[in-house]
VOGU-3710 file (C-alpha; in Angstrom, 3 decimals, decimal comma):
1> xxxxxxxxxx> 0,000/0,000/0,000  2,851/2,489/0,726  4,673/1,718/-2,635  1,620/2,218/-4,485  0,556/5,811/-2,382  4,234/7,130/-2,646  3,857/5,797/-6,621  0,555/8,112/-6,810  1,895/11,091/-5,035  5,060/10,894/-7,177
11> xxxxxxxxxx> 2,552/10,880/-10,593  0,578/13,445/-9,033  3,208/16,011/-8,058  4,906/15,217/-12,010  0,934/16,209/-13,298  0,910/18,904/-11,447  4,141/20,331/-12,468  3,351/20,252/-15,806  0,564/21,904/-15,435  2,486/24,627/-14,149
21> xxxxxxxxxx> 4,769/24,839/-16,477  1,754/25,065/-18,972  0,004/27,380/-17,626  3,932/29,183/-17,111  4,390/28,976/-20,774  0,933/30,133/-21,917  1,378/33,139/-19,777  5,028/33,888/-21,471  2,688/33,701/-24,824  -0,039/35,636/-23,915
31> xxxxxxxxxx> 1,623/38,747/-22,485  3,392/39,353/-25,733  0,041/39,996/-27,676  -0,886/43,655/-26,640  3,007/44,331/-28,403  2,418/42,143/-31,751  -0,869/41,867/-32,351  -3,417/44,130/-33,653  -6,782/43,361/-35,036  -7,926/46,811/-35,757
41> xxxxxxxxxx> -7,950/48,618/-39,190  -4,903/49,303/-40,182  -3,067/52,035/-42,986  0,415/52,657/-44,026  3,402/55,119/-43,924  4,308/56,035/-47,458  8,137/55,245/-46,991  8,756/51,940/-47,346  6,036/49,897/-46,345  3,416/51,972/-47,962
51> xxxxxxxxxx> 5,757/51,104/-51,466  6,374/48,004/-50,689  3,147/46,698/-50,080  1,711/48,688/-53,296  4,531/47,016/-55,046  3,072/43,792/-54,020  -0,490/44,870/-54,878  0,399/45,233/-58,542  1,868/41,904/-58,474  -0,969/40,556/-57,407
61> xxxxxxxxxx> -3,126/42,265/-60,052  -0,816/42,181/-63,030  0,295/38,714/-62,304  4,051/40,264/-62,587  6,158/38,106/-59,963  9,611/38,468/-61,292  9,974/43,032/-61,885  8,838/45,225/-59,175  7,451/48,132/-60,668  6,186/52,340/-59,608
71> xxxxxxxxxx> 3,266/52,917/-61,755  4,299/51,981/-65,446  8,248/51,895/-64,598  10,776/48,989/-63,748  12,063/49,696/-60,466  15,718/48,130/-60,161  17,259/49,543/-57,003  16,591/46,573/-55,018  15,361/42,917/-54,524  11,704/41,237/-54,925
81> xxxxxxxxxx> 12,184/39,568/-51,383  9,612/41,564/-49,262  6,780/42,466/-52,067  7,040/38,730/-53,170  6,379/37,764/-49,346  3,357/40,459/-49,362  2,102/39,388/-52,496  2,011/35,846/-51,663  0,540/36,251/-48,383  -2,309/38,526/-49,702
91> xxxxxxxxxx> -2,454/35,782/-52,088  -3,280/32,958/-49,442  -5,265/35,470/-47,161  -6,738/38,111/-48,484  -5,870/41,988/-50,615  -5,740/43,238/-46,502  -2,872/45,315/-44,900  -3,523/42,520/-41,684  -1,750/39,829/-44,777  0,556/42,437/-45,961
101> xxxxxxxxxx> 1,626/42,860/-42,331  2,151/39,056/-41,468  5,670/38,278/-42,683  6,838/41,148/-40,702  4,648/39,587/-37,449  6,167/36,430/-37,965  9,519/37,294/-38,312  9,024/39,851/-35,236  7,886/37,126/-33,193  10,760/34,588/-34,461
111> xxxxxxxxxx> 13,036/37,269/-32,809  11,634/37,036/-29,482  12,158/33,269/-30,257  15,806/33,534/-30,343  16,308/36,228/-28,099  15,133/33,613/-25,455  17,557/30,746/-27,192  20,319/33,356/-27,113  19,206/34,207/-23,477  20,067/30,718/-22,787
121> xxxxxxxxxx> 23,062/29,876/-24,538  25,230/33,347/-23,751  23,913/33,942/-20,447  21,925/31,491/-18,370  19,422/29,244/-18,715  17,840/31,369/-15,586  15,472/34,843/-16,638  15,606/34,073/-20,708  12,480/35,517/-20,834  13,214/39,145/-19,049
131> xxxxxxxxxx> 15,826/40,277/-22,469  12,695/38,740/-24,746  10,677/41,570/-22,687  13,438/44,013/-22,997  13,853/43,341/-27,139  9,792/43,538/-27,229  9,428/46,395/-25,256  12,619/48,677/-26,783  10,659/51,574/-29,265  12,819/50,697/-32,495
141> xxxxxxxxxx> 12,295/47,285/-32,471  8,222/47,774/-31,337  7,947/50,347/-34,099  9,258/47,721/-37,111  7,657/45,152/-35,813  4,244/47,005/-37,244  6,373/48,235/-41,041  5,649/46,066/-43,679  9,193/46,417/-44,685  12,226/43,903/-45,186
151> xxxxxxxxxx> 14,049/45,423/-41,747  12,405/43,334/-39,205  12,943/39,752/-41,430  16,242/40,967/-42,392  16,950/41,349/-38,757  15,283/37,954/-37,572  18,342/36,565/-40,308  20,863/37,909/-38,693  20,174/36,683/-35,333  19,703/33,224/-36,552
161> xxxxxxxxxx> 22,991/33,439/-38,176  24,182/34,883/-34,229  22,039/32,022/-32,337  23,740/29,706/-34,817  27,322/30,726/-34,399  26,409/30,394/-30,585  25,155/26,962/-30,998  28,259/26,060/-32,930  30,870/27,108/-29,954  30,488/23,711/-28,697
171> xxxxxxxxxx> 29,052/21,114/-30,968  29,183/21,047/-34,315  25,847/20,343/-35,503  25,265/20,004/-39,450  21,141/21,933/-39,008  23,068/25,138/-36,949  25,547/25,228/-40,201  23,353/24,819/-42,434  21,286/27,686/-40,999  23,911/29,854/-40,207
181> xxxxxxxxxx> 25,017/29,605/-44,257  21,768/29,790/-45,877  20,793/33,148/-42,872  23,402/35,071/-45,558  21,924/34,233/-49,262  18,801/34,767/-47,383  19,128/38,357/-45,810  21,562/38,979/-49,414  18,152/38,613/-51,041  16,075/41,190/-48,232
191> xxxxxxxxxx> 18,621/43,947/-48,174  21,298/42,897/-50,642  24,722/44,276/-49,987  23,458/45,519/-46,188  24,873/41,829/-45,055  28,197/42,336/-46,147  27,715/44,648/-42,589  27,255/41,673/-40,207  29,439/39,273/-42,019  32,423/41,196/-41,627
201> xxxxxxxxxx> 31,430/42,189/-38,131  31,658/38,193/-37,423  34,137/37,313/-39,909  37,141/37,755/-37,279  35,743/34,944/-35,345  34,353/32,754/-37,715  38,191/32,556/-39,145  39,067/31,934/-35,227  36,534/29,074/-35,422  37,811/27,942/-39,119
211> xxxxxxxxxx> 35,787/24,445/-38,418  33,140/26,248/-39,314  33,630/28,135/-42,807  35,591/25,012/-43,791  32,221/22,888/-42,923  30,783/21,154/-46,102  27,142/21,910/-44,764  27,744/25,597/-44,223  28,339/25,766/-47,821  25,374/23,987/-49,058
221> xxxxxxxxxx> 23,507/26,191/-46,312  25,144/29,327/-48,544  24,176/27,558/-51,647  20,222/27,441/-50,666  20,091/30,716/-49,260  21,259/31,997/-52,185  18,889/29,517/-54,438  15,674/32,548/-54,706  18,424/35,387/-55,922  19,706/33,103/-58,526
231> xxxxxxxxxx> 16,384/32,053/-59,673  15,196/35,027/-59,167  17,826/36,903/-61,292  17,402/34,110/-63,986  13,938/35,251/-64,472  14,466/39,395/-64,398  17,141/39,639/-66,657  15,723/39,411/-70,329  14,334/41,847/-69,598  17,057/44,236/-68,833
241> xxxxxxxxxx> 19,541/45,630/-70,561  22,189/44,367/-68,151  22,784/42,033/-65,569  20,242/42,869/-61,895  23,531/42,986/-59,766  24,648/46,061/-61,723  21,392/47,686/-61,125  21,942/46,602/-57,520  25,462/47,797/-57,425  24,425/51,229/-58,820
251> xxxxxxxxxx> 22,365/51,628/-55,565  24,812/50,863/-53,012  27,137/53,374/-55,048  24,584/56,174/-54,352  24,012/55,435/-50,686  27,795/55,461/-50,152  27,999/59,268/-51,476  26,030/62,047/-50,050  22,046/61,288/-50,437  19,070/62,620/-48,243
261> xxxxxxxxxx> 20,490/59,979/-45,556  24,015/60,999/-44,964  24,548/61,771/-41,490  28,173/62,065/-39,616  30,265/59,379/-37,818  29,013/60,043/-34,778  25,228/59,634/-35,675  24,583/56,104/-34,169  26,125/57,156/-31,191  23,173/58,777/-30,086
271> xxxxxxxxxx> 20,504/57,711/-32,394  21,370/54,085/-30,843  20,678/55,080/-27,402  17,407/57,011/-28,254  15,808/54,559/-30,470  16,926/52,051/-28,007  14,930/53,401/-24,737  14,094/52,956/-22,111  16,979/49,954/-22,303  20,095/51,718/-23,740
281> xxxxxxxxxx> 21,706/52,581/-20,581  21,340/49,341/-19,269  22,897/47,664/-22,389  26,114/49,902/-22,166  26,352/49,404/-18,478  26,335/45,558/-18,979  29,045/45,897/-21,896  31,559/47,669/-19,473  31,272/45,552/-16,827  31,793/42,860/-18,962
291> xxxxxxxxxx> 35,203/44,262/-20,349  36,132/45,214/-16,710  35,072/42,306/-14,859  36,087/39,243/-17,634  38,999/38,613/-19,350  37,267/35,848/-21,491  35,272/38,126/-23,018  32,147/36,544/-25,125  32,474/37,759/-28,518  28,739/37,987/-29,764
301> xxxxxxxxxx> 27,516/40,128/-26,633  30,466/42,440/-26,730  32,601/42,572/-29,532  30,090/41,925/-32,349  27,401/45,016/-31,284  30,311/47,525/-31,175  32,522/46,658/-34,358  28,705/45,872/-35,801  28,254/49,849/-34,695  31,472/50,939/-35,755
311> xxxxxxxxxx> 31,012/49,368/-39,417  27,725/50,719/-39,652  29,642/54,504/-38,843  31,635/53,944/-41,990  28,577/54,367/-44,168  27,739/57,164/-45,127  23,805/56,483/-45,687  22,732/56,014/-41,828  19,295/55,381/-40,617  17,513/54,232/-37,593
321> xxxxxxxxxx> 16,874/50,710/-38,678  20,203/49,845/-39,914  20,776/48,987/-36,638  17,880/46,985/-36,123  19,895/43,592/-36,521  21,919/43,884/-32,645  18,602/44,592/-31,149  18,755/40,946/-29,224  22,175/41,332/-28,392  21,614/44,455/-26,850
331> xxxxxxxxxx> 18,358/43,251/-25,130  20,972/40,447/-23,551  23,243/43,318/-22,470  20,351/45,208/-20,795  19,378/42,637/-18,977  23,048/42,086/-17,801  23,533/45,962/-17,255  20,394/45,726/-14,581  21,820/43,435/-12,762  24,876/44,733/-12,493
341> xxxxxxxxxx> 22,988/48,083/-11,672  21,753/46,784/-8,722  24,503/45,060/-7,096  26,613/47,979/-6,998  25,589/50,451/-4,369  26,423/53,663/-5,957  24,263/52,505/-9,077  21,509/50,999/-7,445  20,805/54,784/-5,309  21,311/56,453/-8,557
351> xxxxxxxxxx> 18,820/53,647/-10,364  16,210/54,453/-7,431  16,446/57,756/-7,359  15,848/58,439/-10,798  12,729/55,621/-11,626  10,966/56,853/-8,114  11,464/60,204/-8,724  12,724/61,794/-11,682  10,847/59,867/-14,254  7,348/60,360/-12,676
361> xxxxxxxxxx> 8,439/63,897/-12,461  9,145/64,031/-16,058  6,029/62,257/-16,929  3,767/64,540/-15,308  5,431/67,318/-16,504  5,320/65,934/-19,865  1,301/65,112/-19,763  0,768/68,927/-18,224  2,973/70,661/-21,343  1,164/68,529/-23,966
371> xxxxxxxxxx> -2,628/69,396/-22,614  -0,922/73,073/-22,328  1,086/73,625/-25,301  1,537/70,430/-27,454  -2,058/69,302/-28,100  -2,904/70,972/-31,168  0,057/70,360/-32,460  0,585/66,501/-32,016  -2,995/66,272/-32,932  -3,507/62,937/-31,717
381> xxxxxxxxxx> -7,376/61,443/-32,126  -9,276/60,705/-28,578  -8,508/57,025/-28,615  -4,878/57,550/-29,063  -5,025/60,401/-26,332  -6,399/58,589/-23,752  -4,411/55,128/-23,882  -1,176/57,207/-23,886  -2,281/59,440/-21,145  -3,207/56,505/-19,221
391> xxxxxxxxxx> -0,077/54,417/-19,960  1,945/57,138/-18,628  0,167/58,113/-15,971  -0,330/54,481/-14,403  3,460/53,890/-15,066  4,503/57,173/-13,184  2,285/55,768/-10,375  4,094/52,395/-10,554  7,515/53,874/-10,519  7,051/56,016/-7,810
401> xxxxxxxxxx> 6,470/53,079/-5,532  9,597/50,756/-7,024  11,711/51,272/-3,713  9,033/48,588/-2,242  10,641/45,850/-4,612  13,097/43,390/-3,202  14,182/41,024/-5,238  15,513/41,491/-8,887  12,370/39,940/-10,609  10,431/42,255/-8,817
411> xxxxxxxxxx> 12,345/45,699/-9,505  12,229/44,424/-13,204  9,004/43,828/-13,245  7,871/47,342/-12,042  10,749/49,333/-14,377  9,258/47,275/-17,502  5,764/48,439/-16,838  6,167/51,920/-18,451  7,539/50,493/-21,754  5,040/47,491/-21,460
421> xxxxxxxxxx> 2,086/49,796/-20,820  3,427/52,751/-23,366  4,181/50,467/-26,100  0,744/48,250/-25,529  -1,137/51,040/-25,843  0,740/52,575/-28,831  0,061/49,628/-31,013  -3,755/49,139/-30,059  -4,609/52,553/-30,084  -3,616/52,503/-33,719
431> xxxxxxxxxx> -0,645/55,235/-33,326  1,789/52,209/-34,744  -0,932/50,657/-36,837  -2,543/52,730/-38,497  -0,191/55,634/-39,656  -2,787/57,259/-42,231  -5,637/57,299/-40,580  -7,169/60,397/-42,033  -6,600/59,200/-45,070  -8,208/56,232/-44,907
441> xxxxxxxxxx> -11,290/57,520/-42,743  -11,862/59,519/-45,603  -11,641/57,437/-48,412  -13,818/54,718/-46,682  -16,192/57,262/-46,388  -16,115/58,258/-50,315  -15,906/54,853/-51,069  -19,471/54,459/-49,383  -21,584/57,811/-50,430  -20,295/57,492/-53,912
451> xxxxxxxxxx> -20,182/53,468/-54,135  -17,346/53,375/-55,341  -16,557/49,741/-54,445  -16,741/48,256/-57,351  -15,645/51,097/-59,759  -12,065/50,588/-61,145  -10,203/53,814/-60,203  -7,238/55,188/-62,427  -4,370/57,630/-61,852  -3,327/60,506/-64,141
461> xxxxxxxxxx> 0,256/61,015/-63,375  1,607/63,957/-65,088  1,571/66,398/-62,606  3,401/64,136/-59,789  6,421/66,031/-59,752  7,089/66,125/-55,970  8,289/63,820/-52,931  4,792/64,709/-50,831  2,794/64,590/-53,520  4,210/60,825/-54,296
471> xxxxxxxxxx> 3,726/60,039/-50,679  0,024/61,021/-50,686  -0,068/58,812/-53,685  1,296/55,754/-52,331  -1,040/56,017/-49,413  -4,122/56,730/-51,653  -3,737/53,730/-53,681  -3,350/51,543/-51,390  -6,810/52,504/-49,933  -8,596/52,755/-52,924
481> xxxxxxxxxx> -10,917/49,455/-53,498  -10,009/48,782/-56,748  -6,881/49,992/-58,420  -7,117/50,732/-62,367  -4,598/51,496/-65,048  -1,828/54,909/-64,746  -2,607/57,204/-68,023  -0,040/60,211/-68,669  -2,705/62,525/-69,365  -6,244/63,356/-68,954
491> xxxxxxxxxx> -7,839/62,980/-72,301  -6,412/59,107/-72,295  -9,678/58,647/-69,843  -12,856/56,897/-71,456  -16,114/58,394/-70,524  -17,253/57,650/-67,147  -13,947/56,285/-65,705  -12,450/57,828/-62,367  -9,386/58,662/-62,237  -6,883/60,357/-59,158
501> xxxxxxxxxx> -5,845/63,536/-60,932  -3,542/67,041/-59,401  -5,082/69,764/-60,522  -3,237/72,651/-62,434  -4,455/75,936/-64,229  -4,778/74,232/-67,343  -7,363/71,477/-66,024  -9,393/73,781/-63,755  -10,660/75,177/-67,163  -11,024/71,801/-68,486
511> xxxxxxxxxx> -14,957/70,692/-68,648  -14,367/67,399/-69,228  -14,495/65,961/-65,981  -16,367/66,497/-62,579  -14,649/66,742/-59,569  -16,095/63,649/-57,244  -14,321/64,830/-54,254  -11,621/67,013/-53,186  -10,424/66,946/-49,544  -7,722/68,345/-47,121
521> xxxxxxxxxx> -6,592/65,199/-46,570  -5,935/64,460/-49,727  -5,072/67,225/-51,228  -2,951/67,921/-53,877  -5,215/64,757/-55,103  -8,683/64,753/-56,305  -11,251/61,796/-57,651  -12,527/63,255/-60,820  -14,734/61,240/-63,858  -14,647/61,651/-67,325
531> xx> -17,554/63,038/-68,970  -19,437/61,306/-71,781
//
């Protein structure tokens, strides 16, 4: 009888630890969905999702999968990897930004994925999840995570190649070199010569680690990756007059001179730190105590963000997301730069002092300048006004009270709820999902009173001459129902077609077409029809 009770207690203390670690790991899900998820309507940002994804909308409707086009022009600058993805995932779900959106989401939430992995591999298998709340909660990565751009998947590469290398330190399995070779023909074929960045950045220990460039499976892994470039390029170039990479080349050639995005050296040396709040101080805490406190310094969490930074610097085309691809890495070093905050007196007064008091300070100070000053100006909608006001508020609450945490979970806990609150309420408020809302309120609305549904709607392009009036463009198109043909001039229109037109002094006079609507918000573009 006692074997058999001590067997039953055994079986149910093993049930009901699994249990808890269910209900553990359903909770680790769940809390990530406020951050990644929205089910809300949605609109784009011009620059570069907004072109991307209309890119992949003319795929779709021309049934052109190979030459990614503007209007009635070849566009050869870059790759088909992202509008492909879009296209194809409209394809299997629906003409919806929600499907446009979902190879970013996945790729976003792949990161978090090996942020944990990496978590556990470079650090500890202990708190792997508190640097995949750190990377989720840090504004840059938050804000791509919602672009239906290439950044975010081009980033999700990278750190598979990283988690790879990491895996590789010790055993040399053929599936972590295969990955780790194919991560580089893939990300080639997202941002094209932007991975020459992180390769050299890891080059000086892969040639430590020579096992693994001279591995037969790394190869083939470069061979694959490579595979939808190749084909790819196979397919594009009858139709040019030279070879894609040239086209390609010509690009990086003008982002290496002087362009709209030059900035100086020094330019990621702030931008970093900003775009990396509230979690950047933290990061470069935990990467000098790392070079003061261990000689065997781990190359991936030290040396690879800060030659991956300095490489970057050499460039003269710099930009926010460029950087996007160290985000785990410095998630890992934020995490390590808390604890090391905490342990060491001086720190630790300094850390309380300014969470309990001067950030509540500068919250409320913030909230009173915006209701004062700011409002009009900002011109945020009620819904977006009130979940920010109340994330910030309930956050400087919170903080004020984090001297009553004890233990390091605890403290964590109560500093992540103002970037966990903030950046919840950002993205279901619509403020990082849906960018043009005017926009599209209003053409939803046209598209109702005027039924427009159903009606094929053109584009006269002669008069688009600017950068803003291009933008406007991008976003109106991708809003209208049903997208029609792009005519150079006005009297190309058949009677009774619509058309997106800019008005000049020579077509005011014209009396050939009635204006359907003109609006502020979409203004320098009207919706006129041909008469009969």
């Amino acid at each position: 009888m006692g074997h058999w009770f001590e067997s039953d207690y055994r079986h149910y203390l093993f049930n009901v630890n699994m249990n808890a670690k269910l209900v553990n790991s359903i909770f680790k899900t769940i809390i990530f969905f406020p951050l990644i998820l929205y089910f809300g309507k949605r609109s784009y940002i011009a620059y570069d999702e907004g072109f991307y994804a209309l890119q992949a909308r003319w795929m779709l409707q021309n049934n052109n999968w190979i030459i990614p086009v503007w209007l009635d022009q070849y566009v050869l600058d870059r790759t088909v990897g992202i509008q492909f993805l879009i296209a194809k995932f409209q394809k299997l779900f629906g003409v919806n930004s929600f499907a446009a959106h979902l190879p970013t989401t996945i790729a976003a939430i792949l990161m978090l994925i090996l942020t944990y992995k990496l978590h556990q591999e470079l650090i500890s298998q202990k708190d792997a999840i508190f640097s995949v709340l750190i990377l989720a909660t840090t504004y840059i990565w938050l804000d791509f995570a919602h672009l239906a751009t290439q950044d975010m998947i081009f980033a999700c590469l990278v750190t598979s190649g990283v988690y790879s290398i990491a895996k590789l330190r010790e055993i040399k399995k053929s599936i972590y070199l295969f990955i780790l070779g194919s991560t580089l023909g893939l990300a080639f074929f997202m941002k094209t010569f932007l991975v020459v960045i992180p390769l050299i950045t890891l080059l000086p220990y892969l040639i430590y680690k020579r096992d693994i460039i001279n591995a037969k499976f790394f190869w083939f892994g470069i061979f694959v990756g490579f595979l939808p470039f190749v084909i790819w390029s196979f397919f594009i170039n009858p139709y040019l007059d030279k070879n894609i990479i040239f086209f390609l080349i010509d690009k990086v050639n003008s982002l290496s001179f002087n362009n709209t995005f030059t900035n100086p050296f020094y330019y990621y040396f702030w931008n970093i730190p900003v775009n990396f709040l509230p979690w950047s101080i933290f990061s470069l805490i935990g990467i000098i105590y790392q070079f003061k406190s261990d000689k065997n310094i781990n190359y991936l969490l030290v040396y690879f963000p800060i030659l991956f930074v300095f490489f970057l610097s050499l460039f003269s085309t710099k930009t926010p997301y460029y950087a996007l691809p160290i985000a785990s890495i410095i998630s890992l070093n934020a995490y390590l730069g808390l604890k090391v905050t905490l342990k060491i007196d001086r720190l630790q007064f300094l850390f309380f002092q300014v969470t309990s008091k001067i950030i509540p300070i500068f919250i409320f100070s913030t909230i009173v300048i915006y209701f004062s000053i700011l409002k009009k100006s900002i011109n945020l909608n009620l819904k977006e006004e009130i979940f920010l006001i109340t994330g910030f508020l309930i956050s400087a609450l919170i903080l004020m009270f984090i001297r009553n945490a004890k233990t390091f979970k605890s403290i964590f806990l109560t500093i992540l709820v103002c970037p966990y609150l903030v950046g919840s309420f950002m993205v279901q408020s619509g403020l990082l999902t849906d960018r043009s809302r005017r926009i599209r309120e209003t053409i939803e609305h046209l598209s109702v009173i005027k039924g427009l549904q159903n009606e094929s709607i053109n584009i006269v392009s002669n008069k688009l001459n600017s950068d803003e009036s291009t933008s406007k463009l991008i976003k109106i198109l991708l809003l209208t129902p049903k997208l029609g043909k792009n005519f150079k001039y006005l009297n190309e229109l058949q009677p009774n077609e619509y058309a997106w037109m800019i008005e000049s002094e020579g077509t005011d006079k014209n009396q050939n077409y009635q204006i359907i609507a003109s609006d502020k918000n979409l203004n320098p573009w009207k919706l006129i029809r041909k008469k009969i």
